[in-house]
C-alpha positions in Angstrom: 24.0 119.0 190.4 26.0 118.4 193.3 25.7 120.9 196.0 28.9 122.8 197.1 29.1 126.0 199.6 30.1 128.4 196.7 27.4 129.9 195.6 25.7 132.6 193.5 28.0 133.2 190.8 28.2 136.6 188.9 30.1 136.5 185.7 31.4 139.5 184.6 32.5 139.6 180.9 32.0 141.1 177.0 30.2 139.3 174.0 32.9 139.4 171.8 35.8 138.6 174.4 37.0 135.3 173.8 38.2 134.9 177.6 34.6 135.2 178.8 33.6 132.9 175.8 36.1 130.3 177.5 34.9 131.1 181.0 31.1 130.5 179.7 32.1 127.1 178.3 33.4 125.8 181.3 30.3 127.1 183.4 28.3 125.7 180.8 29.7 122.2 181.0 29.2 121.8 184.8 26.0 122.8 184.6 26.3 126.2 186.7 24.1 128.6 187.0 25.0 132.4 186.9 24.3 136.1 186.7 25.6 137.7 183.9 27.1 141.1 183.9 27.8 142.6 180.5 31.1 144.8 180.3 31.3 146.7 177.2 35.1 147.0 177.0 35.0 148.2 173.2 33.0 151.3 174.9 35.3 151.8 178.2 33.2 150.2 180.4 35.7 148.3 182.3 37.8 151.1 182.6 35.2 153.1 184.5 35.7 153.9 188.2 32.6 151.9 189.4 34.2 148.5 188.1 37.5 149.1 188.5 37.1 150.0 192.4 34.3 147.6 192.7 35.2 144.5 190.9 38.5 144.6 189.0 41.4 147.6 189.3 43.0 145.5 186.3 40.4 147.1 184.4 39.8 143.7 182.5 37.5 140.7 182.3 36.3 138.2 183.1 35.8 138.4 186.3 33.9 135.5 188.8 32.0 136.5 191.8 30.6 134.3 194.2 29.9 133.8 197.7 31.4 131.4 200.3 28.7 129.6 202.8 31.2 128.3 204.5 32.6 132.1 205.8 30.6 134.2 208.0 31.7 138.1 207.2 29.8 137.9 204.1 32.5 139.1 201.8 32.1 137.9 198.0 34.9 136.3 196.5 36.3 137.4 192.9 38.6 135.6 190.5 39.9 137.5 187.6 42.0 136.0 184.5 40.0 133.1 182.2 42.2 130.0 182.9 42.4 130.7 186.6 38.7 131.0 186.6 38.4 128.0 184.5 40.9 125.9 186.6 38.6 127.0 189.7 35.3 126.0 188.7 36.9 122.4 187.2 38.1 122.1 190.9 35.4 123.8 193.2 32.6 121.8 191.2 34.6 118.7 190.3 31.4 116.2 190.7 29.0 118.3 188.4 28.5 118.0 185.0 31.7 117.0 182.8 35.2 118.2 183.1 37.2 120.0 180.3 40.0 118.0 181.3 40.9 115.0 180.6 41.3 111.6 182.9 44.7 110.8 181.2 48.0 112.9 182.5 49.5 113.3 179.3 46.5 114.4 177.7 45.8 117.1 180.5 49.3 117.8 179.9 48.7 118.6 176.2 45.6 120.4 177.0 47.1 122.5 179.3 50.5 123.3 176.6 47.7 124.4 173.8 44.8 125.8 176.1 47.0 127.8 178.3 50.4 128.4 177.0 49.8 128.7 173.1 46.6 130.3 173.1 46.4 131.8 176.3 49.7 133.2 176.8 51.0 133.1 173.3 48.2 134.4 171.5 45.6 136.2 173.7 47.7 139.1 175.3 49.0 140.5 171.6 46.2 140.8 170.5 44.3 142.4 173.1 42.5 145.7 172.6 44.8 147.1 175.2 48.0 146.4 173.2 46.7 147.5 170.1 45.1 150.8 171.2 48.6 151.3 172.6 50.6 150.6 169.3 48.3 152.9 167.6 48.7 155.6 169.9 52.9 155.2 169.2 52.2 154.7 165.6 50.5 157.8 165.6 47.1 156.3 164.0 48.4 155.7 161.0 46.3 153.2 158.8 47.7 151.2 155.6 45.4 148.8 155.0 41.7 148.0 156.2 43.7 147.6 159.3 45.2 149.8 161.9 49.1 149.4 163.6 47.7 147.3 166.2 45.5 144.8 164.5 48.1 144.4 161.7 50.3 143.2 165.1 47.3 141.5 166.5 46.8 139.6 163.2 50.4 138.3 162.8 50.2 137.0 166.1 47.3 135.0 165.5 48.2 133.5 162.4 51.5 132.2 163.5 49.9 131.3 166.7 47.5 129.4 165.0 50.1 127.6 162.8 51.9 126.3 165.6 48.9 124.8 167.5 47.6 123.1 164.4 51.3 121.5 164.1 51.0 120.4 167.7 47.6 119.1 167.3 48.7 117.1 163.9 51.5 115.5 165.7 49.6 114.4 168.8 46.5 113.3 166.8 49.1 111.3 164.6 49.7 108.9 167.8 45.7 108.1 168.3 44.4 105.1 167.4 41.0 106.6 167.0 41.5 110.4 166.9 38.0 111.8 167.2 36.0 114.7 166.2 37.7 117.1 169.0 41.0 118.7 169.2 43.2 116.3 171.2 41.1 113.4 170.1 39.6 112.8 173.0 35.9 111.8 172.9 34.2 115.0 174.7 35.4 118.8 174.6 38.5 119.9 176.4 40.1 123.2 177.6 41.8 123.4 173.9 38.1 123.1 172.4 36.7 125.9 174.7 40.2 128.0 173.6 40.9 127.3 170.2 36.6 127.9 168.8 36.5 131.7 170.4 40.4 132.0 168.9 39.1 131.0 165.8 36.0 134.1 166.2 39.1 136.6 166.6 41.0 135.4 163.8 37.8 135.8 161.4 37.3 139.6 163.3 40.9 140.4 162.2 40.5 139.1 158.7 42.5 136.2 158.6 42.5 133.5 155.4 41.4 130.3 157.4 41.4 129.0 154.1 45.1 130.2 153.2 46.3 129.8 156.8 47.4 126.4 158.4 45.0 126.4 161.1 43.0 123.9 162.6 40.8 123.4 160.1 38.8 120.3 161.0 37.3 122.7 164.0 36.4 125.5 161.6 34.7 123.0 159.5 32.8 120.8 161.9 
């Protein structure tokens, strides 16, 4: 691994969060070695004063730590929010282990439209356990089906969110002469693989037909 003067990464995240799934990927590509942190958000944790005036007054993860060699008052740095994170470690520790991005423009183009447009801003935020705690709590509670207000919301978001990153993908995949077993073709993993696999664990946690749904498919079956 190719030595750089950030060092001694903490990564501060949940199991079942697919932000610090995506975060874990891309550590996990360069070769990095961390400290993990569990947060258990489904039980308040990062809500708690301790992390919130220590490490994140967002209340939210993931969260990267790390130190600086190259700074002398021996403050640690943190990044919060996955793709920031993500885009940091791609840059920071460009000549270790393999990059989720691709060497093409357009392709880091398209990466970057499904990775951190679609599924990170289109999908992620409405179906967070913040905003569906919080339609809940206006809705009163009140319970339908097997689920509440705010997964019913959380749900819909994913499934259209999902339909229109596997028309994308079908469209660009279409122009390939040899598309490849991963999402854009390419012939390694890329941001949209490290997004769309822990999207895919959500959808199945909020009951959604993968069979019924036009999703991509070929990633839920390889």
């Amino acid at each position: 691994m190719v030595k750089t003067h950030y060092q001694d990464l903490h990564l501060f995240g949940f199991c079942k969060s697919s932000s610090t799934w995506r975060v874990r990927v891309s550590l996990a590509a360069k070769g990095l070695q961390f400290e993990y942190h569990s947060i258990d958000i489904l039980h308040g944790e990062s809500k708690k004063e301790d992390f919130t005036n220590a490490i994140n007054s967002m209340k939210q993860i993931p969260v990267l730590e790390f130190m600086d060699s190259h700074t002398t008052d021996g403050k640690r740095i943190r990044i919060i929010q996955s793709l920031a994170i993500i885009e940091f470690i791609e840059e920071a520790f460009s000549g270790s282990g393999n990059s989720l991005l691709p060497q093409d423009v357009v392709d880091r183009a398209r990466v970057r439209e499904i990775a951190g447009n679609h599924t990170n801003s289109g999908i992620q935020p409405l179906q967070n356990l913040s905003v569906m705690d919080l339609i809940d709590d206006l809705g009163n509670g009140l319970v339908e089906i097997k689920l509440g207000n705010g997964q019913r919301f959380g749900k819909y978001h994913i499934e259209n969110g999902l339909k229109a990153i596997e028309s994308l993908v079908y469209e660009y995949r279409k122009q390939m002469k040899d598309p490849g077993l991963f999402t854009i073709g390419a012939s390694s993993p890329t941001l949209v693989d490290a997004f769309i696999v822990p999207q895919i664990y959500n959808a199945i946690s909020f009951f959604v037909d993968l069979e019924d749904t036009i999703c991509p498919t070929y990633i839920v079956e390889n």
